[in-house]
VOGU-3710 file (C-alpha; in Angstrom, 3 decimals, decimal comma):
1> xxxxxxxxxx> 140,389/-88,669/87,609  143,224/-91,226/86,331  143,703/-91,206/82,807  145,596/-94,229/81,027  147,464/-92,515/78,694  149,139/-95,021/77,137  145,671/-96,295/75,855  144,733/-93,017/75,036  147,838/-92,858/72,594  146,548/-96,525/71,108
11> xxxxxxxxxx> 142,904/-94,835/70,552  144,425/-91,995/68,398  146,557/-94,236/66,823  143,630/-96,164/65,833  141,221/-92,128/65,372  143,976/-91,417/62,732  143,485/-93,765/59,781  141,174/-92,202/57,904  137,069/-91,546/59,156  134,805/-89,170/57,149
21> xxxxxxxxxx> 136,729/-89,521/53,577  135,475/-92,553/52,743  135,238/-93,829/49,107  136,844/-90,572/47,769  139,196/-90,344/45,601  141,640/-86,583/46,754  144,454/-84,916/44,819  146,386/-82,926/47,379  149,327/-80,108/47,258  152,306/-81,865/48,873
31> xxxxxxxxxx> 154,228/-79,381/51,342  157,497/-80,631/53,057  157,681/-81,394/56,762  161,320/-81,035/57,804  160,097/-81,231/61,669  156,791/-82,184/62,307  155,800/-83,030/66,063  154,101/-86,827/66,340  150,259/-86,464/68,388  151,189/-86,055/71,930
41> xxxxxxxxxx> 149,258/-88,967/73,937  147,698/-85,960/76,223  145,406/-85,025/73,241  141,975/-85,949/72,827  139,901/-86,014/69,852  136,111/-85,126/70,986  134,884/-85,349/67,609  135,135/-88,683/67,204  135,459/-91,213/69,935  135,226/-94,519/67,778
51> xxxxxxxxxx> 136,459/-96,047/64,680  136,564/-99,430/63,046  140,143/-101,022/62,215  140,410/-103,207/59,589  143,015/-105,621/59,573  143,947/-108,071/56,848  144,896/-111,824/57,282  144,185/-113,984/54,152  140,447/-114,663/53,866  139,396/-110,776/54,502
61> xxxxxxxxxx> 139,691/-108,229/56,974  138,486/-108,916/60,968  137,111/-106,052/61,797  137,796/-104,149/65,563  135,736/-101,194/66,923  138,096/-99,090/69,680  136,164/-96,592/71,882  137,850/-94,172/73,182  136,022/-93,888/76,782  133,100/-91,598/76,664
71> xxxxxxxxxx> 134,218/-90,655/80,438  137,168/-89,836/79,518  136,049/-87,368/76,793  133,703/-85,977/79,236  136,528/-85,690/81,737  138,095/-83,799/79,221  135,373/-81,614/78,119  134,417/-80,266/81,117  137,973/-79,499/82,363  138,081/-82,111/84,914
81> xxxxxxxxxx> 141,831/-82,195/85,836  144,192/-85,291/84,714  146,271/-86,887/87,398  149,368/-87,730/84,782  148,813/-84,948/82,490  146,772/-81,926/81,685  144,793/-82,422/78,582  145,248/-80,415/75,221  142,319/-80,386/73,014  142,432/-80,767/68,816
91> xxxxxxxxxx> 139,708/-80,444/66,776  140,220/-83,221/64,863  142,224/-86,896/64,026  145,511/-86,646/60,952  144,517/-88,767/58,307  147,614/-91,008/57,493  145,897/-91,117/53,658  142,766/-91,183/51,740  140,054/-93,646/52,935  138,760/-96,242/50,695
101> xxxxxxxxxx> 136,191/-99,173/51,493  137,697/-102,615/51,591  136,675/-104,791/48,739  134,438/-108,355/49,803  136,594/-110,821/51,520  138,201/-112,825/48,639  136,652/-116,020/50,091  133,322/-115,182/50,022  133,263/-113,077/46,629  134,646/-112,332/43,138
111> xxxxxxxxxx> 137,860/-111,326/43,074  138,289/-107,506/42,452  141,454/-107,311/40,039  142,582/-104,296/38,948  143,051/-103,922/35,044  144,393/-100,525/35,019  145,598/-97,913/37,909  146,368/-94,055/39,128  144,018/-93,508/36,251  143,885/-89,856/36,093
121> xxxxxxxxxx> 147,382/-88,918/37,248  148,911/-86,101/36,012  145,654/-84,484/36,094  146,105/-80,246/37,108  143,550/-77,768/37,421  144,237/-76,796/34,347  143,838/-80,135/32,009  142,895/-83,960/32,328  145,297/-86,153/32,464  145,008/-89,559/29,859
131> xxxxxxxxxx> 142,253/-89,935/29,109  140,443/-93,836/29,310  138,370/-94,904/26,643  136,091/-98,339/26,878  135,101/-100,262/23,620  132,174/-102,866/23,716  133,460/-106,044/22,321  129,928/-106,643/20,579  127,034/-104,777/19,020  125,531/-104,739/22,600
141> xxxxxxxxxx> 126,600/-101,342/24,237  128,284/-100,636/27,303  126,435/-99,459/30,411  127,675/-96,682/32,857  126,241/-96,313/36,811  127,057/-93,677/38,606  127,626/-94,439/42,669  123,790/-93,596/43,082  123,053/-96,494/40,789  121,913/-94,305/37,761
151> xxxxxxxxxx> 122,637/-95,177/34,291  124,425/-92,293/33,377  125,206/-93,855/29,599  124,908/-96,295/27,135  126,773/-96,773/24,143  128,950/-99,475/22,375  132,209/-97,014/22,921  132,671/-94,523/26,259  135,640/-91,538/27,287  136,493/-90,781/30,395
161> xxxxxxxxxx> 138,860/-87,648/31,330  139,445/-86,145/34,649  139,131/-82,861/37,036  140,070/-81,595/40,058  136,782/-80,607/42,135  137,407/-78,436/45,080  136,970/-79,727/48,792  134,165/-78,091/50,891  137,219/-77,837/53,434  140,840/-78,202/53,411
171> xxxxxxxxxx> 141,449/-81,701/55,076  145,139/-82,699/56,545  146,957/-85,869/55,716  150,413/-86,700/57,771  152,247/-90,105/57,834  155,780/-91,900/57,986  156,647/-94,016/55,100  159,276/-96,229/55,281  160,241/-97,312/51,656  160,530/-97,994/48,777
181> xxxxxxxxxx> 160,487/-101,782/48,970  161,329/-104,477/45,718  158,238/-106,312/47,009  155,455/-106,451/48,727  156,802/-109,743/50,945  159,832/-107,075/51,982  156,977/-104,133/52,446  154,622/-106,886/54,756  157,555/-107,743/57,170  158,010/-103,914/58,044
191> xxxxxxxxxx> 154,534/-103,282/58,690  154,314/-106,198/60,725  156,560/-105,249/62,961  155,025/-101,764/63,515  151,548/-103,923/64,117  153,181/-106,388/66,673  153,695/-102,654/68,500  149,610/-102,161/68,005  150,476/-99,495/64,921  148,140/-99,895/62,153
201> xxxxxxxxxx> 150,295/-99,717/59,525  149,492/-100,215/55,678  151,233/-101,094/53,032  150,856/-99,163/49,969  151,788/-99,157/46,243  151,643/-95,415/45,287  154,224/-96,486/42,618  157,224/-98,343/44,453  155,649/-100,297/47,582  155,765/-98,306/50,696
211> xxxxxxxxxx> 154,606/-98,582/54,254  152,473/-96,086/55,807  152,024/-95,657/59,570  150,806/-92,491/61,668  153,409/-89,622/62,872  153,011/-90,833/66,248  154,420/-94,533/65,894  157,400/-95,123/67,119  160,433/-95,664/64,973  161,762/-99,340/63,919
221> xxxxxxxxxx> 165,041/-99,785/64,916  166,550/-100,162/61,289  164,251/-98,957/59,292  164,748/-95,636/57,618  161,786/-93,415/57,278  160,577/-90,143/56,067  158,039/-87,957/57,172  154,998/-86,083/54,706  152,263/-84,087/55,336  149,790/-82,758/52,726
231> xxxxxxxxxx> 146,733/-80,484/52,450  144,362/-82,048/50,261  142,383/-79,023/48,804  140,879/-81,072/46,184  139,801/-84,163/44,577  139,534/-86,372/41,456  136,431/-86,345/39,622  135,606/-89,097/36,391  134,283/-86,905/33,661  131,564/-88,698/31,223
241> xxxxxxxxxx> 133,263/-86,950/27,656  130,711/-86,451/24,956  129,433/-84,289/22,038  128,141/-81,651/23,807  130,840/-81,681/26,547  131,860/-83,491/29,693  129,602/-84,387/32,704  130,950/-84,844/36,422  130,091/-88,112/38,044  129,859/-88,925/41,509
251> xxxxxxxxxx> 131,924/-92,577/42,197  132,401/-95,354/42,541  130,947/-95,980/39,023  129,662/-99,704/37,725  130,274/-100,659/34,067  128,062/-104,001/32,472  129,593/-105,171/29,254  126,709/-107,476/27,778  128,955/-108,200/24,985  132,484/-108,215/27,026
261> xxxxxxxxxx> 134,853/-105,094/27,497  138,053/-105,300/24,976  140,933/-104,739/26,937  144,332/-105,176/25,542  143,886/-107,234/23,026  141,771/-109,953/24,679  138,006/-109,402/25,719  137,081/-109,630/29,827  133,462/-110,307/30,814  133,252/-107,812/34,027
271> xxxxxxxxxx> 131,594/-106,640/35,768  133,482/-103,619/36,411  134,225/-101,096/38,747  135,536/-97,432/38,702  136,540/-96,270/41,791  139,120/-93,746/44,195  142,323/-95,025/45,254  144,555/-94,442/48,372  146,701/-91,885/46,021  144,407/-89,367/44,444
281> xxxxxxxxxx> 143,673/-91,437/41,099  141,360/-93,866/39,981  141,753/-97,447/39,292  139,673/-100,055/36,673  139,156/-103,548/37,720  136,906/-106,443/36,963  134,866/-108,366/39,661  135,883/-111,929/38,438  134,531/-114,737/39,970  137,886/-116,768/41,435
291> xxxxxxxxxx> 137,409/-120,087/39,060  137,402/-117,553/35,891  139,854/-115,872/37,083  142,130/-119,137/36,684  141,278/-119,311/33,094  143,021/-115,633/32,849  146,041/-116,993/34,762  147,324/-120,374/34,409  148,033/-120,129/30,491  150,098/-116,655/30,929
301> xxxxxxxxxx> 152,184/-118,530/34,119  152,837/-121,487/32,689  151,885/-122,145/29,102  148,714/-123,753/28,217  150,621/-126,228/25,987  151,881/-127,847/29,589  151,297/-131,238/30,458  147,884/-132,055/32,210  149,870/-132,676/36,154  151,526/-129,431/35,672
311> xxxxxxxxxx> 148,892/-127,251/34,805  146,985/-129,091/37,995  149,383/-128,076/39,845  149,563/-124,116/38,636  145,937/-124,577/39,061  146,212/-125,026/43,005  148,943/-123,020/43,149  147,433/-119,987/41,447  143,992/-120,457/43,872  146,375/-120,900/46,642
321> xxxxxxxxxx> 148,429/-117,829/45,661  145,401/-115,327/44,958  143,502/-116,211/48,154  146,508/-115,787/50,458  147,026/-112,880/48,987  143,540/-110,877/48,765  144,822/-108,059/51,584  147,790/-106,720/48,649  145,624/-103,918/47,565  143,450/-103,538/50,585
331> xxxxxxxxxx> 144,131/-99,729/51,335  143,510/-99,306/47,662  139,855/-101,103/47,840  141,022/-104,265/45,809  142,163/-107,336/46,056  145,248/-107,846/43,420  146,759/-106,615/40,330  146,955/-108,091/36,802  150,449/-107,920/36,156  154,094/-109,237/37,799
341> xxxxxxxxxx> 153,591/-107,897/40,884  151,012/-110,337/41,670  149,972/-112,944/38,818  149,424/-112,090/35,246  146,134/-112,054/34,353  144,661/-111,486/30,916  141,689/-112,613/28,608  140,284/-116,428/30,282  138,807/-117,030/26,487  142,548/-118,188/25,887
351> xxxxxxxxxx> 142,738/-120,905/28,129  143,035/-123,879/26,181  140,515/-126,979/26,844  143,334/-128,771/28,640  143,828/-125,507/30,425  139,863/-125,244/31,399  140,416/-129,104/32,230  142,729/-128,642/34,486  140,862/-126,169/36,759  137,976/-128,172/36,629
361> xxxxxxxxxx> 139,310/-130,995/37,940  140,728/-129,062/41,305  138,328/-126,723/41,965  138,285/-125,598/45,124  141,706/-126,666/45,832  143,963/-124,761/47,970  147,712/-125,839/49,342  147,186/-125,462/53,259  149,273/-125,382/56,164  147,769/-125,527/59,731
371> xxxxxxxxxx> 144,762/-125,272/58,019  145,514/-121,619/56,344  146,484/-121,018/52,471  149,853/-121,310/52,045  152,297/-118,326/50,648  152,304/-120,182/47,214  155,531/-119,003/45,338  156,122/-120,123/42,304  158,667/-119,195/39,433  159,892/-120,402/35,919
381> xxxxxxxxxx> 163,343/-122,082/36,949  165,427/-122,750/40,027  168,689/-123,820/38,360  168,453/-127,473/39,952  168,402/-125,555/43,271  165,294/-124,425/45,434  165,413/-121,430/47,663  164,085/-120,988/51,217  161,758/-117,805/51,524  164,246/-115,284/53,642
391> xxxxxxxxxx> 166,899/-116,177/50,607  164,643/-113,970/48,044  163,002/-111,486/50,568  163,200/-110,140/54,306  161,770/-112,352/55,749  160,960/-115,492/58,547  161,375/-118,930/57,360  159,100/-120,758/56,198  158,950/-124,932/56,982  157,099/-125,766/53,627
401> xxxxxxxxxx> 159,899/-123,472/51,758  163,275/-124,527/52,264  166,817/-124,474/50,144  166,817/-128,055/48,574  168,438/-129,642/45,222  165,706/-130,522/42,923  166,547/-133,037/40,720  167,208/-136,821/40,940  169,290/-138,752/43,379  172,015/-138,532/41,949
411> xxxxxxxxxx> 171,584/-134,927/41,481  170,697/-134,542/45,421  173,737/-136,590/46,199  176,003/-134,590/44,431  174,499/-131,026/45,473  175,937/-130,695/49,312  173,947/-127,721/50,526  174,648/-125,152/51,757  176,764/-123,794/49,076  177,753/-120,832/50,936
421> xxxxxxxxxx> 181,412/-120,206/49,185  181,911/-119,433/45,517  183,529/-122,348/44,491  180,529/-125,055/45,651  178,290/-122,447/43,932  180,643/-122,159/40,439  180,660/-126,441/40,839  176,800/-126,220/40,468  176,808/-123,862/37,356  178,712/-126,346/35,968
431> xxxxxxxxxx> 176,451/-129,364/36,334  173,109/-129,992/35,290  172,502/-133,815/34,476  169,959/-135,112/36,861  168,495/-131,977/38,291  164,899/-131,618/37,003  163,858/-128,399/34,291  167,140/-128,357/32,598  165,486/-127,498/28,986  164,305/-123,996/30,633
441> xxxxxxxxxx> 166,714/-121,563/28,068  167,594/-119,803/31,563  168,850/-123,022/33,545  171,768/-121,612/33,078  172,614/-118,301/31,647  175,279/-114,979/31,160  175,126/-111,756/31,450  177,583/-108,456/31,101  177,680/-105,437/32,827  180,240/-102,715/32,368
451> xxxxxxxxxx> 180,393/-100,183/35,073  178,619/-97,508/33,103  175,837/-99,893/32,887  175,763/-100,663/36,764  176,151/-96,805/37,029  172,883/-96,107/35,371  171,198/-99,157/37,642  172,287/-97,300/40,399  170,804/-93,892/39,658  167,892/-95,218/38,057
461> xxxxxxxxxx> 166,975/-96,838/41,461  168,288/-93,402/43,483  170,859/-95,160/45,219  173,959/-93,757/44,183  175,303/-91,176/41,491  179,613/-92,579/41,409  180,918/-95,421/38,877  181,645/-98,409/40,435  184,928/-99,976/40,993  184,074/-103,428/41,951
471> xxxxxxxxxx> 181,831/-105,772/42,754  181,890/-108,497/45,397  179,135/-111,268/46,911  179,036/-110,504/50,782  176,904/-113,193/52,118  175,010/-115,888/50,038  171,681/-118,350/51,629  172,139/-122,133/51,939  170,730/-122,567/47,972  174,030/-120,158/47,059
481> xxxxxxxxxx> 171,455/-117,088/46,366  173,255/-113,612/46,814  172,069/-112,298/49,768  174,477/-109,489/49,569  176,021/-107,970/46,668  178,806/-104,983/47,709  179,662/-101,991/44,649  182,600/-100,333/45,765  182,603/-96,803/43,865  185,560/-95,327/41,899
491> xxxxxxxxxx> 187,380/-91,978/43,814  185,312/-90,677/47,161  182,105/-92,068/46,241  180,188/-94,337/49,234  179,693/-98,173/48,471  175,948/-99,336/47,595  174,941/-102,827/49,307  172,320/-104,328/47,374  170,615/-106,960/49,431  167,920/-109,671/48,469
501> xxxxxxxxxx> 165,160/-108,747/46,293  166,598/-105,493/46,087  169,674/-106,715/43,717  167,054/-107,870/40,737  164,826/-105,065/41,444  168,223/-102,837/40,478  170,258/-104,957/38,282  167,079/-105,934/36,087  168,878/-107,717/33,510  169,969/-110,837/35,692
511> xxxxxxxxxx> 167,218/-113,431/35,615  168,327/-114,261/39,076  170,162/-114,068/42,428  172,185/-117,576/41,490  175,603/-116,661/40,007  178,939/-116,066/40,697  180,782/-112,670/38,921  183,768/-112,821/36,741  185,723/-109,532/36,353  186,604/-109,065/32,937
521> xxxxxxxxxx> 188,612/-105,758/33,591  188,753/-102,762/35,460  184,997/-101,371/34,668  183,458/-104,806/33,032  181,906/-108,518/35,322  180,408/-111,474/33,923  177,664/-112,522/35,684  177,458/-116,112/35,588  174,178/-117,883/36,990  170,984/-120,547/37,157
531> xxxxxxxxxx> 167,537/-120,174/36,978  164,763/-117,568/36,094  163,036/-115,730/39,083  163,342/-115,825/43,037  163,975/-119,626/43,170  160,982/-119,956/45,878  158,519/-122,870/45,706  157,458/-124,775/42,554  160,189/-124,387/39,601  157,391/-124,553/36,617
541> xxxxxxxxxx> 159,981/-126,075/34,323  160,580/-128,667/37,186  156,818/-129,229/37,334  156,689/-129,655/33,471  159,757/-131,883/33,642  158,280/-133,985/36,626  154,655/-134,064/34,901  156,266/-135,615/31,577  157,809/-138,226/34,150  154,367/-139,383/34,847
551> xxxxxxxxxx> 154,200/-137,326/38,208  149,975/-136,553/39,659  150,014/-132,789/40,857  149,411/-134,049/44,650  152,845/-135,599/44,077  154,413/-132,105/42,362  152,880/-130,249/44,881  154,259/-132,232/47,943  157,860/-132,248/46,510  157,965/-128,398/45,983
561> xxxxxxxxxx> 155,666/-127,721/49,445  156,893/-130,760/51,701  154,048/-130,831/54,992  151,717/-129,176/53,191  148,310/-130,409/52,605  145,290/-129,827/49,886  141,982/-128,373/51,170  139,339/-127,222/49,627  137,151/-123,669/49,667  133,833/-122,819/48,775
571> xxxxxxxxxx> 133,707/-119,109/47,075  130,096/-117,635/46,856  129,145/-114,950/44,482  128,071/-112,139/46,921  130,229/-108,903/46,422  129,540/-106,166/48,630  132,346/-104,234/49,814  133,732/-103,766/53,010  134,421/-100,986/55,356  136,771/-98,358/54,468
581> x> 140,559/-99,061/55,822
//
């Protein structure tokens, strides 16, 4: 009988993402792979002939359930011969990583945000690692559930440490990553392009963002990857600590905090969740309904001491922002973090009334284009200058996200884009009358490196062990953004090109990608620049600037996001979780 290999390839694609581990939490020993074969499309799986795929666009994850054909697996199982190919049978699918069930679509539920995670790494079979202890912000205690639903404690202060629990069975995990990424915008192009090939392909944050795909995909032209495969022999267990000793619990555990959980300072309603990762560890987050969740952001982005348009406007933005965004965390079983890789997020009681105002008055709002949430950008200053999207990461442009002076007429008129040559980009450091956020303290702004210093960037990042030589821009975007930034190394070492994100990400100290370098001497540069952060989308000191002018938020908005449009959404306050990934 026929057999369409090329579909059968597609189905164990699809076998190896992860069935039968779901909502654990494994450590594993990692062994090296120098030369590991990928599946050969002749093999069949008869073990398991179906599995749901999860994919993520915005509002959740569409789910798809691939069969492999039960004739086929018949075929194979009673030796029927193949015309293309004869047949080799495995036992069973290679995970590409630990399962985990996909939180509630974001649209539909709380948000799950993730307060602290890889709780329990460094854990060995011989200790815990740190451990995590939870204070009740009141006299009313905390409450522990167990993934049964069983209170498993009570008390106004809990510990938590962590062991290694041996698997039943040894279970295989084998994968490419191609990585590390600055962002997860540079991450999300990469594993698009494997999924436009029908890979399912994830993007992860084990600690630098990755992108994992199975050892049968085929290679990206381009992209760099490297191969792992690991034995998980065991996995992470939460351990209840107390006066008598600790006591095992089965996850994911539930935490109610009648009188609020203190966290860092601040106090955070919850509910809460304990729960496996993608990695091995554990992660803490609160279920926060989306509208409270505001309250915990738009004072930390933007100052709650803002004028009433521009906090509006952070408002949408920050809705916008966290709803087109959900899918970040998916393989880890959340939806976002709480700190600078997505939006900072912290104690809502500190949101002023104006603040509170603010989201009150556009609830529900969301900044749409063809009807979808928009990829709402923001940042604290653009230097009188906006940026288009593929200027700060790699990535397709965007129409609502283009390089544009912001500032008056006059500023406009005298800003001739693009300033793709140092000297129109040197002319604009040199202005700033007319453009609009000028009282931002980074609006314009210095910084020094000596070659020691961008010596230590380097092998901090693992790029390169020489001292560098010299320093030139290679290629700059129509806003005058580096795109390109070439350090030549002193004697035989190779040249590092830092490119796009990836130039903040490794020279940390410069606020942004808009300068121009001055070499001071033979191992010292200047670095002479505009702005504070990637330059995409709203400037927040613009917005403050504009809102003192007497500008609504619709207006804001539609300056920073030309041909985009306000919508509204309805979040409900179910929260079941999804399917695991």
């Amino acid at each position: 009988m026929p057999v369409a290999l090329n579909r059968l390839a597609a189905a164990l694609r699809v076998l190896s993402l992860g069935m039968g581990l779901a909502a654990r939490g494994i450590s594993d020993n990692h062994r090296t792979l120098p030369s590991l074969k990928p599946i050969n499309s002749s093999r069949v799986m008869l073990n398991s002939v179906a599995a749901d795929v999860a994919m993520t666009p915005p509002f959740g994850w569409l789910k798809r359930r691939v069969v492999v054909p039960l004739a086929l697996v018949s075929a194979v199982a009673c030796s029927c011969r193949a015309q293309e190919a004869s047949l080799e049978l495995v036992p069973t699918a290679v995970l590409t990583h630990r399962a985990v069930p996909l939180p509630p679509k974001a649209n539909t539920a709380p948000l799950w945000v993730a307060l602290d995670d890889h709780l329990g790494r460094g854990t060995t079979t011989q200790a815990s690692g740190p451990l995590l202890s939870l204070s009740s912000a009141g006299q009313q205690s905390l409450r522990l559930r167990d993934g049964a639903g069983t209170v498993v404690a009570e008390a106004r202060s809990l510990r938590l440490s962590w062991r290694l629990a041996p698997l039943a069975e040894p279970v295989e995990i084998a994968r490419q990553i191609a990585g590390p990424f600055a962002s997860f915008e540079s991450a999300e192009r990469i594993a698009n392009r494997w999924r436009e090939q029908g890979v399912v392909a994830r993007v992860a944050h084990p600690g630098d963002w990755e992108v994992w795909a199975p050892m049968d995909a085929e290679r990206l032209a381009g992209v760099p990857v490297r191969r792992s495969a690991r034995t998980l022999t065991t996995e992470m267990k939460a351990v209840l600590e107390g006066p008598s000793g600790g006591r095992t619990l089965q996850g994911p555990l539930m935490l109610e905090a009648p009188s609020g959980l203190l966290w860092q300072g601040g106090v955070l309603r919850g509910p809460f969740r304990l729960q496996p990762d993608a990695y091995g560890s554990w992660t803490l987050l609160e279920q926060v309904p989306l509208e409270r969740y505001l309250e915990g952001v738009v004072p930390h982005e933007i100052g709650a001491g803002s004028p009433r348009a521009a906090l509006e406007a952070q408002a949408v933005l920050a809705r916008t922002w966290a709803l087109a965004n959900s899918h970040r965390f998916a393989i880890d079983g959340y939806h976002l973090c709480s700190d600078t890789q997505c939006q900072v997020y912290s104690d809502p009681r500190q949101a002023s009334a104006a603040v509170r105002q603010a989201i009150r008055a556009t609830a529900g709002q969301v900044l749409a284009w063809n009807g979808e949430p928009i990829q709402a950008w923001y940042h604290a200053s653009n230097g009188g200058v906006m940026a288009g999207g593929d200027e700060a990461w790699a990535m397709d442009s965007l129409p609502y996200v283009q390089a544009r002076a912001d500032g008056s007429k006059a500023w406009i008129n005298g800003t001739v884009l693009p300033l793709q040559d140092v000297s129109s980009v040197r002319g604009l450091l040199a202005r700033g009358e007319g453009a609009y956020g000028t009282n931002h303290p980074r609006f314009r702004w210095s910084r020094t490196y000596s070659a020691g210093q961008v010596a230590q960037a380097l092998r901090a990042a693992g790029l390169s062990s020489g001292v560098p030589s010299a320093l030139s821009v290679q290629k700059r975007g129509a806003s005058g953004r580096v795109l390109a930034l070439d350090i030549e190394m002193a004697a035989e070492g190779q040249a590092v090109m830092l490119r796009l994100d990836g130039i903040r990400r490794t020279l940390r100290r410069l606020p942004s990608t808009l300068f121009v370098i001055e070499t001071l001497g033979p191992d010292r540069w200047r670095f002479n620049g505009g702005g504070f952060g990637h330059g995409v989308g709203l400037s927040q000191a613009g917005a403050i600037d504009l809102a003192a002018r007497g500008w609504s938020f619709e207006r804001i908005l539609s300056h920073y996001y030309p041909g985009t449009t306000l919508t509204t959404v309805q979040p409900s306050s179910s929260s079941e979780p999804g399917q695991a990934p």
